[in-house]
C-alpha positions as CSV (number, residue, x, y, z in Angstrom):
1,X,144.8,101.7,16.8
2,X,142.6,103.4,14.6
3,X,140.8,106.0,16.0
4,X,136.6,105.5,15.7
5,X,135.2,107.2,12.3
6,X,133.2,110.5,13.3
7,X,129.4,110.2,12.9
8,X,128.1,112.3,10.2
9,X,125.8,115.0,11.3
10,X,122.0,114.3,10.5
11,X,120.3,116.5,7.6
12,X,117.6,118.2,8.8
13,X,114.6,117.5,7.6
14,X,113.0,119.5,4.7
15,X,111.3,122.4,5.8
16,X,107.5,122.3,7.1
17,X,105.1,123.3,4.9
18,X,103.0,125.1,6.9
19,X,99.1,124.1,7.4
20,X,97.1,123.3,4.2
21,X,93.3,123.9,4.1
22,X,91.0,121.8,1.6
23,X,87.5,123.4,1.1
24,X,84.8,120.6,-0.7
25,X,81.8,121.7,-2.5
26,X,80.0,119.1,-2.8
27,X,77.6,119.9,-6.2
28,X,78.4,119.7,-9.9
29,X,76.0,120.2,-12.6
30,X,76.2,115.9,-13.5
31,X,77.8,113.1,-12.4
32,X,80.9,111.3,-14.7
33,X,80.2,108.1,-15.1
34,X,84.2,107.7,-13.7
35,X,83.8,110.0,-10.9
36,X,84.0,108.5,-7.2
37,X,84.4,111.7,-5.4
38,X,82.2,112.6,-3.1
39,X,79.6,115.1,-6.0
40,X,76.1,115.3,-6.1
41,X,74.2,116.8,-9.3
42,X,72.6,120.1,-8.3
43,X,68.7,119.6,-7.9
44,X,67.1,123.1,-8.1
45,X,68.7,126.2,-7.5
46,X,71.9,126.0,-5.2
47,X,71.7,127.3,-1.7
48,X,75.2,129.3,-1.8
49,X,74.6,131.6,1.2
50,X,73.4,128.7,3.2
51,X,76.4,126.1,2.6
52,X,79.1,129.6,2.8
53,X,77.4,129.9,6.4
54,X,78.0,126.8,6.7
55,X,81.7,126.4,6.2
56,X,82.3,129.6,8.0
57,X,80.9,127.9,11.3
58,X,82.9,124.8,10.4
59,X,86.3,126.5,10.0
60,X,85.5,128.7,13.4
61,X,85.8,125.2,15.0
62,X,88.7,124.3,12.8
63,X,90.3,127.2,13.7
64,X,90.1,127.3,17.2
65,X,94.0,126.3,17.8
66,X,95.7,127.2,14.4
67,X,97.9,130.4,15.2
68,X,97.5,133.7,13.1
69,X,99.6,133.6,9.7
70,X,99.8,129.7,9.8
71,X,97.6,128.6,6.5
72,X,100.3,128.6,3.5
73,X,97.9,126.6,1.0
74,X,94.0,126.8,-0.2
75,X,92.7,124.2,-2.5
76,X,88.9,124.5,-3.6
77,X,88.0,121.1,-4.7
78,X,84.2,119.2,-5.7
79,X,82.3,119.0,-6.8
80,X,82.6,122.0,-9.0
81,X,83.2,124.6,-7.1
82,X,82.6,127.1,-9.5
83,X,79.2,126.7,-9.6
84,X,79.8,129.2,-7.2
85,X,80.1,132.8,-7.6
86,X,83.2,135.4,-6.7
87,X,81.4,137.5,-4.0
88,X,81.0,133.7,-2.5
89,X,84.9,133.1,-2.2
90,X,85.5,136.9,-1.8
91,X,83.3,136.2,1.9
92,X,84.8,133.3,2.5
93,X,88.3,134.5,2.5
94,X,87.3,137.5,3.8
95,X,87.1,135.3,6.8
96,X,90.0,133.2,6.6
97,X,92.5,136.6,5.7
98,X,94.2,136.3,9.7
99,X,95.1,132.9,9.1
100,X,96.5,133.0,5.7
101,X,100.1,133.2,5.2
102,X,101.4,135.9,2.4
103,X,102.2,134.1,0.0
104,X,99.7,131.5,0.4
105,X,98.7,129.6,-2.6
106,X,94.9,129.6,-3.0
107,X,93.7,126.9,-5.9
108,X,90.3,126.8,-7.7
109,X,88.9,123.9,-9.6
110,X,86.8,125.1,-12.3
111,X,85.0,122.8,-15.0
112,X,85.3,124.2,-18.5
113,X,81.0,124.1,-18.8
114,X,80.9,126.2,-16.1
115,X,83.0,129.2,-16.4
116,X,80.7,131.6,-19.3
117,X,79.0,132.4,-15.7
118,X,82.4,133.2,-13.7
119,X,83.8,136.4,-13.1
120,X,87.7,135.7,-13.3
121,X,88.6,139.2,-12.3
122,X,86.2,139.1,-9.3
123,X,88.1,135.9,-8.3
124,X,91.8,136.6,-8.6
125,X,90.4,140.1,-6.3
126,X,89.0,137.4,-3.9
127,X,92.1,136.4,-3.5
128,X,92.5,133.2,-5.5
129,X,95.4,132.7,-6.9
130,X,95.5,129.5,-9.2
131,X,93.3,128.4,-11.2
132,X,92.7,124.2,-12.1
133,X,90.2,123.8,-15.3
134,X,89.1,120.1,-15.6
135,X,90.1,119.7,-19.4
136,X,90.1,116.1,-19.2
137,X,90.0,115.6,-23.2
138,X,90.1,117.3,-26.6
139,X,88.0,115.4,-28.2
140,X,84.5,115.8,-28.3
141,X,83.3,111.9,-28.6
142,X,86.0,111.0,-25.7
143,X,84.1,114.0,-23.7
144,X,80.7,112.7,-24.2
145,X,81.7,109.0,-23.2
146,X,83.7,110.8,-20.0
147,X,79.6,112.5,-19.4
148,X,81.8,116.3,-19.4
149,X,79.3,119.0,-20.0
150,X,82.1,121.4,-21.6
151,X,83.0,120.6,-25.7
152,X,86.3,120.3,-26.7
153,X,86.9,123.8,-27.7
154,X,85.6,125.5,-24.0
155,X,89.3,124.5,-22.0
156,X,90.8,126.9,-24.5
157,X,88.0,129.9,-24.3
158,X,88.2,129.0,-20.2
159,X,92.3,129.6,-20.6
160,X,91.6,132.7,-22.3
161,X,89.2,134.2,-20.2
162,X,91.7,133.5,-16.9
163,X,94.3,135.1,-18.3
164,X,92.5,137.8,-19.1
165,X,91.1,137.8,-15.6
166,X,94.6,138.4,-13.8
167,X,95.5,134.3,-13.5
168,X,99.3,133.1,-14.5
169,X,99.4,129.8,-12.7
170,X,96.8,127.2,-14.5
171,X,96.6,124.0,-14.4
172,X,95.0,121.5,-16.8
173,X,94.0,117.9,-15.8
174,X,94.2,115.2,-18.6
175,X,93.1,111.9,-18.7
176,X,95.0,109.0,-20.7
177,X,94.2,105.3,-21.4
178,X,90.3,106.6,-22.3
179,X,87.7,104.1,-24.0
180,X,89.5,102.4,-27.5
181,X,92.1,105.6,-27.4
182,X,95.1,105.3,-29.3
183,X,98.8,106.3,-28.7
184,X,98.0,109.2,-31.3
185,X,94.8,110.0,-29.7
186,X,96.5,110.4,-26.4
187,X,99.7,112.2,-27.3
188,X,97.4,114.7,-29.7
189,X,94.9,115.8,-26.1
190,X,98.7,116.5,-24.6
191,X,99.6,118.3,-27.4
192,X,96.5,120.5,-27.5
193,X,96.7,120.5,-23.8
194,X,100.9,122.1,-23.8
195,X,100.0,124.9,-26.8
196,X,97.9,126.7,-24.3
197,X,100.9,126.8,-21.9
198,X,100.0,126.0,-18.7
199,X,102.2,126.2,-16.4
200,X,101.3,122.7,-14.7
201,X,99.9,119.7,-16.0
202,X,97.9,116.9,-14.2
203,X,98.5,114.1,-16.4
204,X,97.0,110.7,-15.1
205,X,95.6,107.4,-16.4
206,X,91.3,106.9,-16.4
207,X,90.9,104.1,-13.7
208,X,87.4,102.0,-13.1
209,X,86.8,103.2,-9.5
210,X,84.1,100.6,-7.3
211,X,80.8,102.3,-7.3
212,X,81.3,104.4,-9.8
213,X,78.9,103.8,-13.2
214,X,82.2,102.7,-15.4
215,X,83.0,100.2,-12.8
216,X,79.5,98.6,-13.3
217,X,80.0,99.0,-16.8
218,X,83.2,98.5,-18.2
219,X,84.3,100.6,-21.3
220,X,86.4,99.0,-23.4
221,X,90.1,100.6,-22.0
222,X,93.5,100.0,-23.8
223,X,95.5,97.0,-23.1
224,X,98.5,97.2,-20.4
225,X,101.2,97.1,-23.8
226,X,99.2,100.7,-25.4
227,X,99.2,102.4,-22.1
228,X,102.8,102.1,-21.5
229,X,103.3,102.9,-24.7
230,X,101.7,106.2,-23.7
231,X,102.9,106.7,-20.5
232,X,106.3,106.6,-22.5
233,X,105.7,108.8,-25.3
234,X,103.9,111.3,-23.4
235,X,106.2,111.8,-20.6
236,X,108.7,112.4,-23.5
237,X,106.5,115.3,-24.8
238,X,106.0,116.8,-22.1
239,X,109.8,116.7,-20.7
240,X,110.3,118.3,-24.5
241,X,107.9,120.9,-23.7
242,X,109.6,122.1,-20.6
243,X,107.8,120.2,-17.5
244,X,109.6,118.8,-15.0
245,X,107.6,115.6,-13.6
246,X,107.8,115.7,-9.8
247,X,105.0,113.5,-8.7
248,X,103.5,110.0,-10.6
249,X,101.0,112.5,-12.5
250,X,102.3,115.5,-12.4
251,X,104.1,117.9,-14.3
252,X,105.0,121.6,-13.9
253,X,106.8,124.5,-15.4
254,X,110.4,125.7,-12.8
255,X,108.8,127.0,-9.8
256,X,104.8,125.9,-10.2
257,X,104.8,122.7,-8.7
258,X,101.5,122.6,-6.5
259,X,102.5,123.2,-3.3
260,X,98.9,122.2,-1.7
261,X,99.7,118.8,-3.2
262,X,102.9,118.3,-2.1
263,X,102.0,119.1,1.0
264,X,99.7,116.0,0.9
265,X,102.6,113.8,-0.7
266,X,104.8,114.7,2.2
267,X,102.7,113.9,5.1
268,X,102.3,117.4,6.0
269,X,98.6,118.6,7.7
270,X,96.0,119.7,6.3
271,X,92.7,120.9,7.9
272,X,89.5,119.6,5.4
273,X,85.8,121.7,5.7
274,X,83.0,121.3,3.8
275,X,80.8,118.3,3.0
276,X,82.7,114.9,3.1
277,X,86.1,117.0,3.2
278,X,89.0,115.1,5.2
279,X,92.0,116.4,7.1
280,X,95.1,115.5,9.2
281,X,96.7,116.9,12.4
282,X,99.8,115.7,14.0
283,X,99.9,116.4,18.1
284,X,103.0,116.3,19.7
285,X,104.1,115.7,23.3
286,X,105.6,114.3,26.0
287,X,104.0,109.9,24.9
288,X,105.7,110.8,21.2
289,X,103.8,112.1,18.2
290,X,99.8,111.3,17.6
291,X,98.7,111.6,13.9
292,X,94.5,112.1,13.5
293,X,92.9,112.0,10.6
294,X,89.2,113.6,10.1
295,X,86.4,113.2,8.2
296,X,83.2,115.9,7.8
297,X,79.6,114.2,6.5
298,X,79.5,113.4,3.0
299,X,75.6,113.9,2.4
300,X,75.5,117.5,2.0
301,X,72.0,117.7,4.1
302,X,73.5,116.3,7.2
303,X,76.8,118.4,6.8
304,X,74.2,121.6,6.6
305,X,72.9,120.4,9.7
306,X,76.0,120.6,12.0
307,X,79.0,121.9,10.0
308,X,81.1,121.2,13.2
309,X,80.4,117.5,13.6
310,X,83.8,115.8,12.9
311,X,84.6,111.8,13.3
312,X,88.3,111.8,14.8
313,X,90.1,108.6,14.0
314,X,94.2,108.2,15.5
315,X,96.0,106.7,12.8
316,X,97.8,103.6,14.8
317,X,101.0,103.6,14.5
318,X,101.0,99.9,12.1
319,X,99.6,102.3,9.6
320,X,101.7,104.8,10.0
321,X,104.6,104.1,7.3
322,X,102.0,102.7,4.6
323,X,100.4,106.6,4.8
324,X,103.5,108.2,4.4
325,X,104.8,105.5,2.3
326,X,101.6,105.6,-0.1
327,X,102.1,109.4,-0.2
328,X,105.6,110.1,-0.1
329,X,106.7,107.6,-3.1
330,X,104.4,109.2,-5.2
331,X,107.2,112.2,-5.7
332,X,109.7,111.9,-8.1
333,X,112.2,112.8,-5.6
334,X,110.6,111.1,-2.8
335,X,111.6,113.0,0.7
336,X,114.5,112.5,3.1
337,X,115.0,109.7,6.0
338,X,114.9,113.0,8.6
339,X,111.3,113.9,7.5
340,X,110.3,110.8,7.3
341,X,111.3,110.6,11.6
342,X,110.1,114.6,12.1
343,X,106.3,113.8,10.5
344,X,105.6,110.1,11.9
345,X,107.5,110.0,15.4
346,X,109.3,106.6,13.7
347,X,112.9,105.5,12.7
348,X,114.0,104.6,9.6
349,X,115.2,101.2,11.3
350,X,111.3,100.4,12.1
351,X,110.6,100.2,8.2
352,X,112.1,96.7,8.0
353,X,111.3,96.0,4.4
354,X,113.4,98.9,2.9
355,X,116.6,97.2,2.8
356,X,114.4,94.5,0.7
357,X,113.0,97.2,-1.6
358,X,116.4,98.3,-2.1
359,X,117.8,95.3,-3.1
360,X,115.7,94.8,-5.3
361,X,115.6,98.1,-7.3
362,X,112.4,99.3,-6.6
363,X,113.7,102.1,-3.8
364,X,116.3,104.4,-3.1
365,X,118.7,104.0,-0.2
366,X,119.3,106.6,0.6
367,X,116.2,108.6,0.7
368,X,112.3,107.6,1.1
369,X,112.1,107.9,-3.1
370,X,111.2,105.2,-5.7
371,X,113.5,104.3,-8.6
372,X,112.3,104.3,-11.9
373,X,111.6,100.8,-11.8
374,X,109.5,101.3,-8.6
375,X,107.6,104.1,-9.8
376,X,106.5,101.8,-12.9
377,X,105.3,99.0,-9.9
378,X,104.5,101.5,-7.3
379,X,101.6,99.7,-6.5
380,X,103.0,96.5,-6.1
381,X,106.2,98.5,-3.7
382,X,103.2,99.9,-1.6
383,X,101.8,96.2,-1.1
384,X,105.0,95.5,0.8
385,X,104.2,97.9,3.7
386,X,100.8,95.8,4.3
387,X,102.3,93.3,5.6
């Protein structure tokens, strides 16, 4: 009689993260006609030592039960949050120093029209330590239609003036699929975008968002065929160029993935301060785990009023695998089946419509990834999780 085949030890799952921290400033200097974050132009002068005070009595709440050297990752976000100056950010992580790991990554946005007033130097002493410069486009009609305030050749002075001020990890965001663009229009903002050498790249497709002015009036967008076409060539380019893709819109030089980012894409938490900011927190005890999302004001007024207040909201455990699903297939690489159990409390036996997905080609088996083909349809793959 054969003797029963030894069960093979469970992989660990990948290792945690640590906490992230996402700080929102809410103003920017006008409104894109695409935007739907949560951005309000500036009216006036802007009230920096008021909505700094605020934040810092926000995060004393936040980080009332977060233990000393916990925080590995910073992201800055708007908003344009350099509308605001270095001795801002210098007080603010001034504050947050106990809390911050060593290495932790601390991210920027900054809009190319803004920067002439920025003291790059001052920043990278504040401790930032990667910058993201919302390129968008290199041509100056495509900017104007996108309402940017910067002109085509600004991302490149903005590059310039960062490296001069201490920063080696930059990102550029680029937008595809813009108004009656071509496949040679596209690939020639990437090319501009790669001789700069970034050393990541946030390359992703100009949606109409509800609410947003281009979703109440339409801009004439390329068809489905022409975007592919893009998507195609472009990835190409950029693979030739030396980035490695590693999430649907992302693309990075060996070893400058963002790791704030991932952290989102892997269901790790997050704490969010700032007007409209969001966050996640996973409590674990004896019932199993709890997963709670939050979510600050988004009017900056009422946030100003009480920086603590925070609506609380348990993620039920239906919706569960369609968050980590909708973040976690993003990745290239997806994650594996023991994270997917160490971050949600669940088995990989309660996702019933994997085996389905697998079948037919749109999912790994043997990890939470998407296949090619599924990363092509993710949207359609996610759908199957709603049910």
């Amino acid at each position: 009689m054969r003797p029963p085949a030894a069960t093979p030890p469970t992989a660990p799952a990948m290792p945690d993260p640590g906490l992230g921290l996402y700080l929102h400033f809410p103003w920017c200097v006008r409104k894109c006609p695409y935007c739907d974050f949560n951005s309000h132009p500036v009216r006036g002068s802007l009230d920096e030592d008021g909505y700094v005070g605020a934040l810092l009595r926000d995060l004393g709440d936040s980080l009332a039960d977060v233990p000393p050297g916990t925080i590995a990752t910073v992201f800055c976000g708007g908003g344009t949050p350099s509308l605001f100056s270095a001795d801002a950010f210098a007080r603010l992580f001034e504050h947050l120093a106990p809390w911050l790991r060593s290495d932790a990554e601390i991210t920027l946005e900054a809009n190319p029209g803004t920067v002439e007033h920025h003291d790059f130097a001052a920043c990278r002493r504040a401790g930032i330590n990667r910058l993201s410069l919302g390129a968008q486009s290199f041509s100056g009609s495509q900017l104007a239609r996108l309402g940017r305030i910067h002109a085509a050749d600004d991302t490149a002075r903005a590059v310039e003036r960062a490296r001069a001020g201490g920063f080696e990890d930059i990102n550029l965001d680029i937008m595809y699929a813009l108004p009656e663009q071509t496949v040679d229009a596209a690939l020639a903002d990437l090319e501009r975008a790669v001789a700069l050498a970034p050393t990541h790249l946030s390359w992703y497709q100009l949606t109409l968002e509800p609410k947003t002015e281009f979703a109440r009036r339409p801009p004439p967008l390329p068809d489905d065929d022409v975007v592919a076409d893009m998507e195609e060539a472009g990835r190409d380019l950029l693979a030739g160029a030396g980035y490695q893709r590693y999430e649907v819109s992302a693309y990075a030089r060996p070893g400058r993935r963002c790791r704030h980012n991932l952290n989102y894409w892997t269901f790790g938490d997050y704490l969010g301060a700032g007007a409209g900011a969001h966050g996640k927190r996973t409590r674990r005890g004896p019932g199993g785990v709890r997963i709670e999302r939050t979510r600050k004001a988004s009017q900056p007024r009422l946030y100003l009023a009480d920086p603590a207040a925070t609506e609380r909201v348990a993620v039920g455990a239906d919706e569960v695998v369609f968050e980590f699903m909708m973040n976690a297939l993003r990745c290239v690489d997806g994650v594996d089946w023991p994270t997917f159990e160490a971050r949600t409390g669940l088995r990989r036996e309660d996702v019933g419509v994997w085996s389905e997905l697998a079948a037919a080609g749109l999912v790994r088996e043997d990890r939470v990834a998407a296949t090619d083909e599924g990363l092509r349809f993710l949207d359609g793959v996610l759908q199957r999780f709603l049910r």
